[in-house]
C-alpha positions as CSV (number, residue, x, y, z in Angstrom):
1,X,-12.0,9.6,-56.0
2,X,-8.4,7.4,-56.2
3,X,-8.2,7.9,-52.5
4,X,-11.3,6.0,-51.8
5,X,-10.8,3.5,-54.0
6,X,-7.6,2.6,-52.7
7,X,-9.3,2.9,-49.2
8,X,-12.1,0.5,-50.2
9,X,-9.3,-2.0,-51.8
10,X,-7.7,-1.7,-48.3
11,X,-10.5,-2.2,-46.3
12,X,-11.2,-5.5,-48.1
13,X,-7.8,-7.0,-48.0
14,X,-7.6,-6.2,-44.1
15,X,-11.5,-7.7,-43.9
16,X,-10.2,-10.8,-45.9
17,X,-7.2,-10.5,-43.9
18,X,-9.0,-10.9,-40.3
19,X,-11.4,-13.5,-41.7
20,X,-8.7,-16.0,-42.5
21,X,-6.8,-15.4,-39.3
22,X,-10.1,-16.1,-37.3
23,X,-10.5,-19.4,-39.7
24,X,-6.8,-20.9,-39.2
25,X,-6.9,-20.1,-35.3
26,X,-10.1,-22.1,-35.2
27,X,-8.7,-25.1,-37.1
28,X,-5.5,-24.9,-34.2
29,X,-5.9,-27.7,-31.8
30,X,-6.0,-25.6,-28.6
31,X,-4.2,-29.2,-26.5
32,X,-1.2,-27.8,-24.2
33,X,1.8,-26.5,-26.2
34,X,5.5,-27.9,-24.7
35,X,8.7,-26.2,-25.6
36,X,11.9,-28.4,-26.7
37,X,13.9,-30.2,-24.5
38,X,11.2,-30.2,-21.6
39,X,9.9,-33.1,-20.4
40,X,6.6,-34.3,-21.6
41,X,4.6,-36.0,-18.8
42,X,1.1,-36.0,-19.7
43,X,-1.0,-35.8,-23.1
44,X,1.2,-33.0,-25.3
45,X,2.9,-32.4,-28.8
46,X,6.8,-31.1,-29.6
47,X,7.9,-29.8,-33.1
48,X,10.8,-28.5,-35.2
49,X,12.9,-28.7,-37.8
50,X,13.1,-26.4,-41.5
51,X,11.5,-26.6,-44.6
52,X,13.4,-27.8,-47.2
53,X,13.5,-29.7,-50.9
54,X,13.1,-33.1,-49.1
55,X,14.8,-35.4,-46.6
56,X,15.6,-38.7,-45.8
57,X,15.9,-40.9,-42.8
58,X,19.4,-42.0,-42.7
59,X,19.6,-44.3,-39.6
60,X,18.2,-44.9,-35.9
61,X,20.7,-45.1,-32.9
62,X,19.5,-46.1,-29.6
63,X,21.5,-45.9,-26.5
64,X,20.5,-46.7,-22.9
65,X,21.5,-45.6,-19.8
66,X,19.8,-48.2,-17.5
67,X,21.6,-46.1,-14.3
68,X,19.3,-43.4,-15.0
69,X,16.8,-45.5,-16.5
70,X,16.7,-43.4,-19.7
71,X,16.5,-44.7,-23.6
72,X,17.6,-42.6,-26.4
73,X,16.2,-42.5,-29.7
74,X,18.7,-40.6,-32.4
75,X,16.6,-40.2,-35.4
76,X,19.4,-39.4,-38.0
77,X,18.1,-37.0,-41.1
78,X,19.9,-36.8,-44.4
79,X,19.2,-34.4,-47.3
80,X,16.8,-35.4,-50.2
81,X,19.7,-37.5,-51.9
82,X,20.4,-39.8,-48.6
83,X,23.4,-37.5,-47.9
84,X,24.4,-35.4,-44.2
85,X,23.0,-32.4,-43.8
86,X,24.5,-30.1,-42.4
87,X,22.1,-27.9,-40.6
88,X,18.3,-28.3,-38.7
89,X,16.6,-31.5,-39.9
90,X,13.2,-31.3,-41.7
91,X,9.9,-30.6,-39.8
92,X,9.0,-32.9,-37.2
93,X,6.1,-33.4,-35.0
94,X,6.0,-35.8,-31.8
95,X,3.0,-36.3,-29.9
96,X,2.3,-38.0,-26.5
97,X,-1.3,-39.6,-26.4
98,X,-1.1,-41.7,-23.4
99,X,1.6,-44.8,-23.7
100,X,1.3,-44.0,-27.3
101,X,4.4,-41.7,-28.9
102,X,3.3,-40.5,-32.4
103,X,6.7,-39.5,-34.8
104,X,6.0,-37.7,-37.9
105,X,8.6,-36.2,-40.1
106,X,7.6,-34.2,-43.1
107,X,9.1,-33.8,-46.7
108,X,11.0,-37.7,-46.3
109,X,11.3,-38.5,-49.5
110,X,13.4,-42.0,-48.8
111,X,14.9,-43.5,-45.6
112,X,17.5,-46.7,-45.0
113,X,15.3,-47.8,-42.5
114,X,12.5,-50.2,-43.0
115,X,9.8,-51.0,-40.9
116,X,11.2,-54.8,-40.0
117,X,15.0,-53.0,-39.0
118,X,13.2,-50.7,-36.9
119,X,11.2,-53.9,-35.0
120,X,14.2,-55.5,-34.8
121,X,16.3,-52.4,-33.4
122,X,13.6,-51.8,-30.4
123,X,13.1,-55.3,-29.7
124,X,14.7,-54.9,-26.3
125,X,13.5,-51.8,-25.5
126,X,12.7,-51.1,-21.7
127,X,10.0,-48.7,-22.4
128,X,8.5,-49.8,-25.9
129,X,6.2,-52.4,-25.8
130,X,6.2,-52.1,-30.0
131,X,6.7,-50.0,-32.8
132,X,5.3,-49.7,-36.4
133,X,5.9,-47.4,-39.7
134,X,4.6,-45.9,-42.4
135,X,5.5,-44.3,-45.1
136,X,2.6,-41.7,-47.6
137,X,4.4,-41.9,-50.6
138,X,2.1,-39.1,-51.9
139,X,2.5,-36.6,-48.9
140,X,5.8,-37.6,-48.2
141,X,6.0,-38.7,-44.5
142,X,6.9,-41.0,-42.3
143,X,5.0,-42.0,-39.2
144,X,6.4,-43.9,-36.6
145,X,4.1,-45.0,-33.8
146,X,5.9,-46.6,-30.3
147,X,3.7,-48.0,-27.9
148,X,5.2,-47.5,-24.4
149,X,5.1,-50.0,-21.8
150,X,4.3,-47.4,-18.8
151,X,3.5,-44.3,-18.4
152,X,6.1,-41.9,-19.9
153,X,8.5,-39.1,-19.7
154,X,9.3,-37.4,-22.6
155,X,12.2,-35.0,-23.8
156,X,12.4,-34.3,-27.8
157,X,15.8,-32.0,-29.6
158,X,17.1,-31.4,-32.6
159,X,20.9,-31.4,-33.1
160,X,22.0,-28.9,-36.4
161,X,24.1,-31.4,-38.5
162,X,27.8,-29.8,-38.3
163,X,30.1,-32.4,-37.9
164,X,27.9,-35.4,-39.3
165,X,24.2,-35.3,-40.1
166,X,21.2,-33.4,-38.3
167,X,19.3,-35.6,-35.3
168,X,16.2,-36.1,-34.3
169,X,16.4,-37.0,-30.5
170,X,14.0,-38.7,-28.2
171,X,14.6,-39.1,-24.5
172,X,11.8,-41.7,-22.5
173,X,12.3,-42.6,-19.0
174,X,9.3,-43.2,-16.4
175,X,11.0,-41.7,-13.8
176,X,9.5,-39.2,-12.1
């Protein structure tokens, strides 16, 4: 009698079980998955980074090497008191929808950067056109949305903070 109760209970957690896989794989967008560090040329999404207690967007460097004609977007991510941190930065998503690049960082709790210092710091972008933020104070993200001037390239890593802070980086060139 214990035996098929226990064989019943098991049956229903593995039935439960199968259900809920089958509902979460339907609610996965099925778009083309990229792994990090290749180059994004059409419609596609990149992601990383760790859970954690919260993080915070300590500063955005941009360098250009107009040689290769490559910009560099270094996203740097602090812990949830605005400090380094010293290993993967939070999760991330970046998605390429056309000349549109959406940046989304989960579990950023605070950042140094407004919306009007990152205007200001992409002004003279070659390959953004413009660039806005926003911040869910409930959900605790941060979106970034670039508009590109032409059609894109696009290369995302993260950098584990060791010596300084962890990095979000984001490579655009229209070079093919």
């Amino acid at each position: 009698m214990r035996t098929s109760i226990v064989s019943i209970e098991l049956l229903r957690i593995l039935t439960m079980t199968l259900l809920f896989c089958e509902v979460t794989y339907a609610a996965i967008d099925q778009k083309v998955k990229h792994t990090p560090g290749q180059w994004l040329q059409t419609n596609g999404d990149l992601h990383g980074g760790v859970s954690g207690n919260g993080f915070s967007l300590l500063g955005l460097q941009q360098i250009q090497d107009k040689k290769l004609n490559i910009e560099r977007l270094i996203f740097d991510v602090g812990d949830f008191n605005g400090q380094p941190l010293k290993r993967r930065p939070g999760y991330y998503h970046v998605e390429l929808r056309g000349n549109r690049l959406l940046v989304d960082f989960s579990q950023m709790v605070s950042g140094n950067l407004t919306e009007k210092e990152l205007i200001a710091k992409l002004k003279k972008s070659p390959h953004i056109k413009s660039a806005s933020m926003t911040v869910d104070p409930e959900d605790k993200n941060l979106n970034i949305t670039l508009q590109l001037r032409e059609k894109p390239k696009v290369r995302v890593f993260q950098v584990e903070g060791v010596k300084t802070t962890s990095k979000v980086v984001i490579d655009l060139t229209t070079q093919q």
